[in-house]
Phi, psi and omega in degrees: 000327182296304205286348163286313180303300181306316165301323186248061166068006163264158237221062168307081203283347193198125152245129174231137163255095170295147171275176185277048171247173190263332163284321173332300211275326176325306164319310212288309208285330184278017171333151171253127145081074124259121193260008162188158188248116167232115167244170208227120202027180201087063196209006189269207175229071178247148186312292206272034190275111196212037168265300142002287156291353173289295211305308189280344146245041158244037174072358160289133189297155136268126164235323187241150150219122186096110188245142185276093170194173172194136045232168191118341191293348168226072174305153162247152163223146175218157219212092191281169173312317178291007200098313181300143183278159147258111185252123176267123176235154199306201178241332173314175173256319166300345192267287167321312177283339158324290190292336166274354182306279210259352179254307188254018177270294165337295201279005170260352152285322181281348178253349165281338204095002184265129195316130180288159179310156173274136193232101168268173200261186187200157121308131171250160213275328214181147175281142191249166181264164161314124182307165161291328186202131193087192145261160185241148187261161177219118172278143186228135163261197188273090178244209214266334209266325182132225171282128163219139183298166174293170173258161200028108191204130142190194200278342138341299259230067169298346175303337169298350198262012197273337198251329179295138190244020150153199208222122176249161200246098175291111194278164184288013162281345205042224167223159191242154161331139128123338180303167167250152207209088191320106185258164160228171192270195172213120175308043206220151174269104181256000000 
C-alpha cells in the first residue's frame, strides 16, 4: 500500500505495525504530526475487529462504515478529534488496494483542493452482469477490442493484478459489449 500510495504522489512520512489488539490499534491510531491514518483491516464487526472501537475511544467521529461496492465494502472513513481523517480499508489485499485506489486515493486530493483522479472512459470488449449490490471494480486490461477483466481476481487474490491496465467501476446495471465503462488508473509500476 505505501508504493501505491508513494505512485500517486504522496509523501509517506510513517509506517506502525499494531499487533491484533485493541490498545495497539488505539495507539496506532493517536499519532501525532500526521495529515491522515490509513489502516488495513480489523474493520468488520467481529470480536476481533477492533478499528471502530479504537476510533470511538480516542474520539473520532465515524462517518462512513460501509460503501455500497465490492470488494471493498466495509471501508471506514473517521474523522479524530483533532481533525485528522482516518481511512479503514479491508484486510483482504485486492479489497484493500481497490479500496484505497478509488476511496482512499481521492481524499487527500479532496482534502487540499486538489483535482480527484480522473475517471476515464473504456470500451467494454464483453459483457458483466449486475452486481448483486452496489457497484463492483473489476481489474481489466486493455485488448483491441477494448477492456476485459483479468483472470484470478477476488478479494484475496492480487495476483491478477499483474495483468491489469486499470479498474473499471461496474454500475448495479451492469454493462452491455461495446457500452462505456468509468475506469480508474493504477498506481502501480510494472
Amino acid at each position: 500500500m505505501t508504493e501505491v500510495l508513494r505512485g500517486a504522489g504522496m509523501d509517506v512520512t510513517s509506517v506502525t505495525y499494531a499487533t491484533d489488539d485493541a490498545s495497539a490499534v488505539r495507539r496506532a491510531l493517536s499519532q501525532e504530526g500526521v495529515d491522515i491514518v490509513i489502516s488495513t483491516g480489523g474493520i468488520g464487526h467481529g470480536h476481533g475487529d477492533h478499528l471502530v472501537p479504537a476510533l470511538l475511544r480516542v474520539n473520532a467521529e465515524v462517518l462512513v462504515r460501509g460503501v455500497s461496492m465490492r470488494p471493498g465494502h466495509p471501508t471506514v472513513l473517521a474523522h479524530r478529534e483533532d481533525g485528522v481523517p482516518a481511512l479503514g480499508l479491508p484486510g483482504n489485499p485486492f479489497a484493500g488496494l481497490i479500496a484505497l485506489i478509488a476511496l482512499g486515493l481521492p481524499l487527500p486530493a479532496g482534502l487540499v483542493g486538489s483535482p480527484l483522479p480522473p475517471m476515464l472512459p473504456r470500451v467494454a470488449a464483453r459483457p458483466s452482469a449486475d452486481p448483486p449490490s452496489g457497484a463492483r471494480l473489476v481489474a481489466v486490461s486493455e485488448c483491441a477490442e477494448g477492456i476485459v477483466p483479468v483472470e484470478r481476481q477476488g478479494p484475496a487474490m492480487t495476483c491478477g493484478l499483474v495483468d491489469a491496465d486499470s479498474i473499471a467501476v461496474i454500475e448495479t446495471s451492469g454493462i452491455d459489449e461495446g457500452a462505456s465503462a468509468r475506469t480508474l488508473s493504477l498506481p502501480l509500476s510494472r
